[in-house]
C-alpha positions in Angstrom: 60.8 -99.1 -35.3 58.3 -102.1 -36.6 56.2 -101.1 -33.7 56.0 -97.2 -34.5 55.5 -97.9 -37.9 52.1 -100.0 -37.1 50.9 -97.7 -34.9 51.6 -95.3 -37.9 49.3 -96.9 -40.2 46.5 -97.7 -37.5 46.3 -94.5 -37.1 45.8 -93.8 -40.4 43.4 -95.9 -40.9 41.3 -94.4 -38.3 41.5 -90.9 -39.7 40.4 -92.5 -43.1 37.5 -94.0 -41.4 36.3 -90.8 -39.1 36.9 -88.5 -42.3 34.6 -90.7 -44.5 31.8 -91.3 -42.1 31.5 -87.5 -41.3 31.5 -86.4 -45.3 28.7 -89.7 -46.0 26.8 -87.9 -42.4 27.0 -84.3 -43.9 23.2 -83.3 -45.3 22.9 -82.8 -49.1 20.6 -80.0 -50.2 17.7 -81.6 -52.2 16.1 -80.4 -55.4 12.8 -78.5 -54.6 13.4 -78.4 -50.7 13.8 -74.9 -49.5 16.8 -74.1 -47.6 16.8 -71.7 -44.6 15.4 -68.3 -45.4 15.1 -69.3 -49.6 12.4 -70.1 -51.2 11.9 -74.3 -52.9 13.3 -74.4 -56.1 11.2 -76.8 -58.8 12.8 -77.4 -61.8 14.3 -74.0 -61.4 11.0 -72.5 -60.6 11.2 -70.6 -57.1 8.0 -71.7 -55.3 6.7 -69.3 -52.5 4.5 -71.1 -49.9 1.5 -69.3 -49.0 -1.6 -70.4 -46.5 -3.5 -71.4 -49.3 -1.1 -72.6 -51.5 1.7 -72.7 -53.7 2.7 -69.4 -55.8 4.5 -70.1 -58.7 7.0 -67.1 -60.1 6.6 -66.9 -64.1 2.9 -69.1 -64.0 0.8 -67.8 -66.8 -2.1 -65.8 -66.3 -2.5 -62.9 -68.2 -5.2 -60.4 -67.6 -9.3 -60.8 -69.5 -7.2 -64.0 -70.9 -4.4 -62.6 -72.1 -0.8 -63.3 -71.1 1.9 -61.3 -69.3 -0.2 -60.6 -66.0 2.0 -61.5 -62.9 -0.1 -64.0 -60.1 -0.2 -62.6 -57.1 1.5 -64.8 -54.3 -1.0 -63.6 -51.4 -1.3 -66.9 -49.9 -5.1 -67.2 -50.6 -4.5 -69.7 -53.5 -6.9 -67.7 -55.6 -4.6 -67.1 -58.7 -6.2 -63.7 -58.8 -4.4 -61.6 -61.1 -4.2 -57.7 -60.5 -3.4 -55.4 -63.0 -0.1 -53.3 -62.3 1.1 -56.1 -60.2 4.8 -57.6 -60.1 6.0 -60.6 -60.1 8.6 -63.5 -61.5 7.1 -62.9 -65.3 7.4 -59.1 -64.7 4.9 -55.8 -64.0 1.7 -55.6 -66.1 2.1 -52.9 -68.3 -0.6 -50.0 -69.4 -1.5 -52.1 -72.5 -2.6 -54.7 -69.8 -4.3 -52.5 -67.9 -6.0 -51.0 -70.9 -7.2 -54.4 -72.3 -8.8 -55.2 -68.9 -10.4 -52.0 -68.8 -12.2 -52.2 -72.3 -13.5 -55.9 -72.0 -14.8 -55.3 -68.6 -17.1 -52.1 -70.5 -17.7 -54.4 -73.5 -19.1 -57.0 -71.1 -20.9 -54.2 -69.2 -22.3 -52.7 -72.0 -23.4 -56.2 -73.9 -25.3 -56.6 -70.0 -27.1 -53.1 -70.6 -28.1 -53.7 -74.2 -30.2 -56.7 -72.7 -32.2 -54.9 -70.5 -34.8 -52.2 -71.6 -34.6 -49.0 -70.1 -35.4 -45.1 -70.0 -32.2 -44.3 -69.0 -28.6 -44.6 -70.4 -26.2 -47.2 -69.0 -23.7 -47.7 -71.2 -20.1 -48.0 -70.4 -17.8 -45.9 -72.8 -15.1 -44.2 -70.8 -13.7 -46.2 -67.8 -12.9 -43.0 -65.9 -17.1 -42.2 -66.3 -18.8 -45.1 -64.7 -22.6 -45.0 -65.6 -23.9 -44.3 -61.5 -27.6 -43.6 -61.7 -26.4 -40.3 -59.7 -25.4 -39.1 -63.4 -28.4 -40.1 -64.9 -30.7 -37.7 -62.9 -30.7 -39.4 -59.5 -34.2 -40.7 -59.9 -35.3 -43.6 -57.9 -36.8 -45.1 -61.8 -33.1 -44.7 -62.8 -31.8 -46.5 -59.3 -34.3 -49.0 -59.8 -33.1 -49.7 -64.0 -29.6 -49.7 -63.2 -30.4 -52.3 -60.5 -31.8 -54.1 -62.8 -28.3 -53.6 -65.0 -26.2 -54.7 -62.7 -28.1 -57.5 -62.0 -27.8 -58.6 -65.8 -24.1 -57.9 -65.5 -23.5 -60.8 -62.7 -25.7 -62.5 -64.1 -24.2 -62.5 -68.1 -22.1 -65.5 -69.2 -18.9 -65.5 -67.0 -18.9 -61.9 -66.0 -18.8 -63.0 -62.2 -15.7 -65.1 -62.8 -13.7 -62.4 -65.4 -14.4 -59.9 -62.1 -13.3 -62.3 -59.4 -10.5 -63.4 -61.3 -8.8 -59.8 -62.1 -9.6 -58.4 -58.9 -12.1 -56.6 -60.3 -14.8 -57.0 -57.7 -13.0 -53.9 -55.1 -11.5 -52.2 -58.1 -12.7 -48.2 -57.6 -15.2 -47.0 -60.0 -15.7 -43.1 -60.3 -17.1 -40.5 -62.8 -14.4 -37.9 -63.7 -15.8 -34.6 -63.7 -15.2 -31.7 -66.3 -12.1 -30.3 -64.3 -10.4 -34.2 -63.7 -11.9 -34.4 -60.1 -13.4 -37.4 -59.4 -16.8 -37.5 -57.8 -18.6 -40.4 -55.9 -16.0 -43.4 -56.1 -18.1 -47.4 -55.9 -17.3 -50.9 -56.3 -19.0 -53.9 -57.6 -18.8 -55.0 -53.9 -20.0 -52.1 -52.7 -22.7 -51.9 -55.6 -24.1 -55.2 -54.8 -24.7 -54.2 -51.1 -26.0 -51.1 -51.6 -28.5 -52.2 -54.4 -30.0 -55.5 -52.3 -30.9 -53.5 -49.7 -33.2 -51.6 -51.4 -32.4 -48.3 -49.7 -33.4 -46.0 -52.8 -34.8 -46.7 -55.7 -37.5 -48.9 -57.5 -36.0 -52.2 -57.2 -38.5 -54.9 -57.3 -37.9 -57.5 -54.4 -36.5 -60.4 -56.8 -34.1 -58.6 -58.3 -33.2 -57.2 -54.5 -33.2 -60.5 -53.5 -30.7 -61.8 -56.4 -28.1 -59.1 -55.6 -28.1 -60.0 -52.2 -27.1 -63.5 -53.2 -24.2 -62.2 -55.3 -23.5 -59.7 -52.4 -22.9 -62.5 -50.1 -21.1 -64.5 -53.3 -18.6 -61.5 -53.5 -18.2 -61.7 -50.0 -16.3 -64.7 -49.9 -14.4 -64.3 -52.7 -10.8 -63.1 -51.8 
């Protein structure tokens, strides 16, 4: 009996020891590590890892400097900030998209008072961008509004308020009477087109400055 009894307790002992070195050898889930298929947690922040950097859900950023704009977690680490998007913070609402809208024509329009011209420029209806095509097509008004949009790059931090609220592929058309939209462009596209010189009275410095902004727009995501 004295011998069953220690083999009782040996045992015993063993399971004790086994039990407690497989709980101390279990892995422990550790604060900002991502688990499998979950994004890190920091400080209760999930954290989506792009290829150029970090996303954070809820980081400020609002649109033209204003707050409630949702960054865009495209992996490009750019922090650009598109209007409509969704994210952690929420969806950009109209009032967003509206406030972006207006500053981008105030800047425009601040750009086109600074240059003297025959022709019209000015910015007052987003849905009516002022193309020299609406201006009589001449290559005089090509030539001005080259000279515009030159001044518009070229204005304060215009470049950056662009870049940073996607603003550079953002379509710009001229609603007609009936609601269709005519010729759609982009700043991108503007740029181009302008720098080459393809129409229109554009001396060659002013070509030659949009064609460095061209290329500048090119390598901005």
């Amino acid at each position: 009996m004295r011998c069953l009894a220690q083999v009782s307790i040996v045992s015993t002992l063993l399971c004790l020891v086994s039990c407690g070195s497989t709980a101390l050898d279990t892995p422990v889930d550790q604060p900002g590590e991502a688990t499998s298929g979950e994004a890190g947690r920091v400080g209760g922040v999930a954290v989506s890892q792009g290829a150029g950097g970090s996303a954070v859900g809820g980081s400020a950023g609002g649109i033209g400097g204003g707050a409630g704009g949702a960054v865009v977690a495209d992996g490009s680490g750019s922090g650009c900030v598109l209007v409509g998007s969704e994210g952690a913070s929420g969806s950009a609402t109209s009032a967003d998209t509206a406030g972006v809208e207006q500053e981008l024509m105030v800047r425009w329009n601040q750009a086109a008072r600074s240059v003297v011209t025959t022709y019209k420029f000015s910015w007052n209806a987003f849905d009516q961008f002022p193309h020299p095509t609406y201006q009589g097509g001449s290559a005089e008004a090509y030539g001005e509004f080259a000279e515009v949009l030159l001044a518009f790059f070229e204005l304060g931090d215009d470049f950056d308020f662009l870049a940073q609220n996607c603003l550079l592929r953002t379509p710009l058309y001229y609603a007609m009477a009936n609601g269709a939209h005519g010729q759609e462009w982009t700043f991108e596209g503007l740029a181009s087109y302008f720098a080459s010189g393809v129409y229109g009275n554009t001396p060659q410095d002013t070509r030659l400055a949009l064609a460095a902004f061209s290329a500048r727009i090119q390598q901005t995501p």
